[in-house]
C-alpha positions as CSV (number, residue, x, y, z in Angstrom):
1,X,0.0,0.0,0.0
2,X,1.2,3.7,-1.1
3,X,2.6,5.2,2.2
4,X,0.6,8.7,1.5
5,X,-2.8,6.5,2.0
6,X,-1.4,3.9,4.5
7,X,-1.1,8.0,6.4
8,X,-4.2,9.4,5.7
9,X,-5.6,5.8,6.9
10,X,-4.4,6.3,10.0
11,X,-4.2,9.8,10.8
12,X,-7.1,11.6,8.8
13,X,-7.3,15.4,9.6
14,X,-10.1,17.5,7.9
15,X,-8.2,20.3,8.6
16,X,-5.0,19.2,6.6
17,X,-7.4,18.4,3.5
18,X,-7.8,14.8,4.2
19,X,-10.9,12.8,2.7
20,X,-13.5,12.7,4.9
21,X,-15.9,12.0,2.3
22,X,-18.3,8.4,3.2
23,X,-16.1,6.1,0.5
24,X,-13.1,7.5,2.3
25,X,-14.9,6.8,6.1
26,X,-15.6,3.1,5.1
27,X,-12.4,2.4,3.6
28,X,-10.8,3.8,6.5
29,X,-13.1,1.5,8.9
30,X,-12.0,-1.5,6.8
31,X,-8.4,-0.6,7.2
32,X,-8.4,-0.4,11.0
33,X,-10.2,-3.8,11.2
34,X,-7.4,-5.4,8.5
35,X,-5.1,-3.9,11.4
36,X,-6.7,-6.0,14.4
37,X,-6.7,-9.4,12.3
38,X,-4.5,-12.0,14.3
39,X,-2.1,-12.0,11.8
40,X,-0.6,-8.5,12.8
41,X,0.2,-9.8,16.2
42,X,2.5,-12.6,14.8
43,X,5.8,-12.4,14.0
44,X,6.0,-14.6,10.9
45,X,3.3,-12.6,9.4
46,X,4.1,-9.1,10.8
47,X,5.5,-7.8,6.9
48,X,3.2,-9.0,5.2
49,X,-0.2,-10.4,6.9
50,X,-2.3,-13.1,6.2
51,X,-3.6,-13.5,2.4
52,X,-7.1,-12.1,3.1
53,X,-5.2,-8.8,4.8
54,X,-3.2,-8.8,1.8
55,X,-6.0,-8.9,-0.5
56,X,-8.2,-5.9,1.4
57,X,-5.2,-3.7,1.5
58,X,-4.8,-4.0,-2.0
59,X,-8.7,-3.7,-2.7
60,X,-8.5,-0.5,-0.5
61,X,-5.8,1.1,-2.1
62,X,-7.4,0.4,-5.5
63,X,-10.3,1.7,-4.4
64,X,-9.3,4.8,-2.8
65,X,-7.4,5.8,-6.1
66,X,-10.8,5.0,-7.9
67,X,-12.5,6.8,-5.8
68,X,-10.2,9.8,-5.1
69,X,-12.1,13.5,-6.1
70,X,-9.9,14.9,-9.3
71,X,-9.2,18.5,-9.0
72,X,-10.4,20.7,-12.1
């Protein structure tokens, strides 16, 4: 995952012009729940995680790109 949304992930600020917009909320909600998953609490998996953390932190960052406003 791009460090610049692994950030905003885990410290969103409104006031620093961090999404706050409802795709941005659920993804974020998904992304602290890929963080409690077992996996991150073991040692052989710690890099990595387990194949379904790999696969939602791919799916998030795919779709907060997607889903990302583009500036005019």
């Amino acid at each position: 995952m791009k460090l610049e949304i692994e950030r905003q992930m885990e410290n969103c600020s409104a006031a620093n012009g961090d999404r706050i917009d409802p795709v941005a909320q659920a993804l974020r909600r998904l992304y602290l729940r890929v963080q409690l998953c077992p996996c991150q609490f073991d040692a052989r998996w710690k890099e990595t995680g387990c194949v379904q953390c790999q696969g939602d932190k791919e799916m998030i960052e795919e779709a907060w790109s997607v889903s990302e406003p583009h500036a005019n």
